[in-house]
N, C-alpha and C positions, 0 to 999 in steps of 0.2 A: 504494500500500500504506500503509495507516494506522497510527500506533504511539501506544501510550498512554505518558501521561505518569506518571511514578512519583509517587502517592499518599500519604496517610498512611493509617494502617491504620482500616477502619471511616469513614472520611473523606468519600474522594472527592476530594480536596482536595490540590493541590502547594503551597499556600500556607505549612504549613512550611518546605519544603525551601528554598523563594522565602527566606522572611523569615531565614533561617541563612543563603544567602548573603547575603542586603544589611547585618544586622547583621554581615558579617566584612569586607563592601568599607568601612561605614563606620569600624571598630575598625582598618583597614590602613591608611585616608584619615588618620583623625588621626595617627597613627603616624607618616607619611609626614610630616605636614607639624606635626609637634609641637612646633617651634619658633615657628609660628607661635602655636600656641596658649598655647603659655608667655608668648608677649608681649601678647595680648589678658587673658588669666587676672588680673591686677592690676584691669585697667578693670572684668572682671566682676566682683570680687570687691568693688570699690569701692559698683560699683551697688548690689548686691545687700546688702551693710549701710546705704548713707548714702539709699539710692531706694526699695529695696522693702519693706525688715525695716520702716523706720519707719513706713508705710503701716498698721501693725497698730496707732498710738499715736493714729489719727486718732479712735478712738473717746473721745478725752479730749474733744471739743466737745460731746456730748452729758452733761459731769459738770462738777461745780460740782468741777474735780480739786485735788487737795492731796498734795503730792507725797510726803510723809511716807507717807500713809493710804495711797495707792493705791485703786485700785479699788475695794476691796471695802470701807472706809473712807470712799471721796466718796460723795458725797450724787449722781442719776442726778436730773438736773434737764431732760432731752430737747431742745427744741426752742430751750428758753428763753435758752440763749447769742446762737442764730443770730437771734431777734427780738428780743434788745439791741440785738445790731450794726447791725444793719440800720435801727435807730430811731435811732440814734447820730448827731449830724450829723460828728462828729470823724473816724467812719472815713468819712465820704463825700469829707469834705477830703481826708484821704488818699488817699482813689481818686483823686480829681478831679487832685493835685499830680501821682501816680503817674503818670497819664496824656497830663499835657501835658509831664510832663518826656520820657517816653520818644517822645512824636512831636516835640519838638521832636531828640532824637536822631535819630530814624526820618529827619525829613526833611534833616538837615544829616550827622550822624556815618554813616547808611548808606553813600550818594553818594559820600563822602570818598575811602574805598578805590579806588572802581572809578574815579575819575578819577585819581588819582595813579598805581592799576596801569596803565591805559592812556598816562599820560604817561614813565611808568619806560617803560613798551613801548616808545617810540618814540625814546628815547637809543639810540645809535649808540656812543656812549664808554663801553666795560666799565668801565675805574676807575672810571670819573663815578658810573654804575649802580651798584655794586658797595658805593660810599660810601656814596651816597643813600640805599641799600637800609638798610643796615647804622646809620646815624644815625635813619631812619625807627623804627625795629626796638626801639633802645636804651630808649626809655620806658616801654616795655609791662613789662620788667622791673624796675621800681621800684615799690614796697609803694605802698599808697593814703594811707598817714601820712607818707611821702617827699612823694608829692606834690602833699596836701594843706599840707602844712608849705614847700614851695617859692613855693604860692597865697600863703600866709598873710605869706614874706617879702616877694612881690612890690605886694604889695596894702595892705601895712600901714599907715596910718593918719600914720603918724609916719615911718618911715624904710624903706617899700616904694617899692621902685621908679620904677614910676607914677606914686603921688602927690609923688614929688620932684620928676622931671620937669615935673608940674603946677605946682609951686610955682614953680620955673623958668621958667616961662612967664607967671608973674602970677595963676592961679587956684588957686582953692578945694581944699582937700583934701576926699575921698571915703572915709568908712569902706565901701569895697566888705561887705567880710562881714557888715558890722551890717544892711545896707540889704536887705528884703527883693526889689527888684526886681532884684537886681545874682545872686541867688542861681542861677538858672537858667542864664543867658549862661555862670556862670565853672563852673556844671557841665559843660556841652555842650563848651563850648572845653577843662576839663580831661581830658574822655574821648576828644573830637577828636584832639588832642596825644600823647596817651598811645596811642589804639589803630590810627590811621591807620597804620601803616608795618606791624605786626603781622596787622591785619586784610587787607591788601591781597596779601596772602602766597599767598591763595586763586587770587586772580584773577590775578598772576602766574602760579601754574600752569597755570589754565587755557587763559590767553594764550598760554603754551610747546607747547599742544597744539592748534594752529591750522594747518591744512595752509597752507603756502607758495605751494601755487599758487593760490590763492583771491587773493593780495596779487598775485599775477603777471599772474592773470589781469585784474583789475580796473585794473592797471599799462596794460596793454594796451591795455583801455577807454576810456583816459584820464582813469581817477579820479585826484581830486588827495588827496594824505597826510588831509586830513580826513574827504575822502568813502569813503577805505576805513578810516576808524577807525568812519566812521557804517557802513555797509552789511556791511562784513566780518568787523572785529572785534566790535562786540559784538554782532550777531547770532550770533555763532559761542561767546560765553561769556554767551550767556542763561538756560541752563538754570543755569548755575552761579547767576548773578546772582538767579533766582526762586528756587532753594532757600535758599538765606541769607536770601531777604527773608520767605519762610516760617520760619525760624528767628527772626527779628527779630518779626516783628508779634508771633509766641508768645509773646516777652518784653512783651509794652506793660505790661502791668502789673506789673512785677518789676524794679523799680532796685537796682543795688547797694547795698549797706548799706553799709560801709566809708566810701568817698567822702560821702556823703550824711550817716551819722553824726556823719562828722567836720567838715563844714563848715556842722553846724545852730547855731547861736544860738539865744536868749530872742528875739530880735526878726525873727528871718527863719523862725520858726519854722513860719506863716504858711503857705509855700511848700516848707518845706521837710520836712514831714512827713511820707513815703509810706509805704507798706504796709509797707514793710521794717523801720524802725524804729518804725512804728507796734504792730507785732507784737513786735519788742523790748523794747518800753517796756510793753506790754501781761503779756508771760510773764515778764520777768527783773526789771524794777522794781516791777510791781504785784501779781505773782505769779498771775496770771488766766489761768491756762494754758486753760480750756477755754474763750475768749474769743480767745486767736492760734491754737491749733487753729485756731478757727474762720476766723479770717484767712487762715491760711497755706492752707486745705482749695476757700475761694473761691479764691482765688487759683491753686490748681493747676487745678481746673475750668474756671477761666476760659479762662486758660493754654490750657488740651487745647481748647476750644472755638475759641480765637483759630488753632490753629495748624490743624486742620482748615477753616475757613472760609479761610483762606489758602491752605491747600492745593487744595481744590476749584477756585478763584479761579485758579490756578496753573494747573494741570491743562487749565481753558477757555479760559484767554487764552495760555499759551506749551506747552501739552501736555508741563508736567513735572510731578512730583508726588516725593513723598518715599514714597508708600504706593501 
C-alpha cells in the first residue's frame, strides 16, 4: 500500500517541510554545543577584519594612492605599478634574499622539531621530559626585540660574548652584524633556538596517538629502538609531518619582519632585504602604497600557488592533503 508524502500546496514538493527540519536540527546543533562556538567566535572575528575586510584595499595597486585623497582623489594609473616592480632589480633582490632565507629555514628549522619530538619520545624519565619540554618551550615566548637584543649582546664587537672568548684564544674580533655573510647563519640559529621546543608541541601529540602494539609488535620482530623509531614511529606521524611541510613551503616567500627588521644594517643590507621590509620601506617610509599593494598582493598569490603545489605533491606521494 503506497502513501504520499505531505506537499507544499501547488508544489509537488516536501522540500519545505525537509528544509524547516534541517534549518531546526542545525539552530538545536549550535545551541547544543555553543560553547564551542563562543570559543572559535574570537579566531572568526579576527579573520574576518585583519584576512578578508582588507582584501577590498587590494585595489590600491592599481592607483598612484594618497592617502589623504583617497580614491576618488588618486590618480587610476592601472597596470603601471605592477610593470615598475617587476623592472625593478631591488624587489628581485628581495625575492631572491626572501627565498634562500626561508629554504635555508625549510631545510634546517623544519627537521628540528621532529627530531627532538622523536628524541623527547624516547626518555623514559618524566622529570627529565617534563624539564626538557618546559626549557624547550621558554623562548618562543620572548618578543623579537628581546631576542634580537640578546644576539646583539652576544655578538658584540667589543664586549659580546664570543668575541671575548676569541680574544682569549689569541684571535681576531668579528663584527658579526656588520658583516653581511654572518646575517643568515645568526637568523636561522635565532628562529632554530626560539621555535624548536614550541614547534615540536605538534609532533609530540601526534606521537601520544601511536597505538602501543605496533612498538610490541615490532619488539617481537626483533627490531632494535632505532628501527622502530624508522619503521613505526614516523610512518605513523607522516601525515602530521606533510601537513606542516605544506604549511611551510606556503610560507617561502614571507619572513618575518620583526626579527629581520631588527637585525638589518647599512652594510648587511645586501642580504638582508626581503619582501617584508621591503614592502615596509616601500608604504611607510616612501609613502608608495600602490607599489606594497602591489608586493604584498604577489606575495599572497604566490603564497596560494606554493601551498596548493604542495599540496597536490602531498596528496601523491603520502595520500594526505589539507583540501
Amino acid at each position: 500500500m503506497k502513501t504520499k508524502k505531505r506537499t507544499a500546496a501547488g508544489t509537488g514538493s516536501p522540500e519545505p517541510a525537509i528544509s524547516l527540519r534541517n534549518n531546526y536540527r542545525v539552530r538545536r546543533n549550535i545551541w547544543k554545543n555553543r560553547a564551542v562556538y563562543l570559543m572559535i567566535l574570537p579566531v572568526v572575528v579576527f579573520y574576518i577584519i585583519f584576512r578578508y575586510i582588507p582584501m577590498g584595499w587590494l585595489s590600491i595597486s592599481f592607483y598612484d594612492y594618497k592617502i589623504l585623497k583617497g580614491f576618488g582623489g588618486s590618480k587610476f594609473v592601472g597596470f603601471d605599478n605592477f610593470v615598475y616592480l617587476f623592472s625593478n632589480s631591488s624587489f628581485w633582490q628581495a625575492l631572491l634574499n626572501t627565498l634562500l632565507l626561508n629554504l635555508l629555514v625549510l631545510l634546517i628549522c623544519f627537521p628540528a622539531p621532529i627530531i627532538f619530538a622523536l628524541l623527547l619520545n624516547e626518555l623514559t624519565h618524566r622529570k627529565m621530559k617534563k624539564a626538557i619540554q618546559t626549557v624547550s618551550y621558554l623562548p618562543y615566548f620572548l618578543s623579537a626585540v628581546v631576542v634580537v637584543g640578546m644576539i646583539y649582546n652576544f655578538l658584540s664587537s667589543t664586549s659580546g660574548s664570543i668575541n671575548l672568548l676569541r680574544q682569549s684564544m689569541g684571535m681576531n674580533t668579528i663584527n658579526f652584524l656588520q658583516e653581511p655573510q654572518y646575517f643568515r647563519p645568526i637568523y636561522v640559529v635565532a628562529n632554530l633556538w626560539q621555535g624548536i621546543g614550541w614547534s615540536s608541541i605538534i609532533y609530540l601529540a601526534a606521537l601520544s596517538s601511536v597505538d602501543d602494539t605496533l612498538y610490541e609488535a615490532a619488539m617481537v620482530d626483533g627490531a632494535s629502538r632505532f628501527q622502530r623509531c624508522i619503521h613505526v614511529t614516523i610512518p605513523s606521524i607522516l601525515g602530521t609531518i606533510m601537513i606542516m611541510l605544506i604549511f611551510q613551503i606556503g610560507s617561502l616567500i614571507t619572513v618575518g619582519f620583526d626579527m629581520t627588521y631588527l637585525l638589518q644594517t647599512p652594510t648587511n643590507l645586501s642580504v638582508s632585504e626581503v619582501l617584508t621590509t621591503y614592502t615596509y620601506k616601500l608604504g611607510m617610509t616612501s609613502s608608495r602604497f600602490g607599489l606594497a599593494t602591489v608586493v604584498d598582493l604577489f606575495n599572497s598569490v604566490v603564497s596560494f600557488a606554493l601551498v596548493m603545489l604542495a599540496n597536490v605533491f602531498s596528496k601523491k606521494v603520502a595520500e594526505v592533503s589539507i583540501v
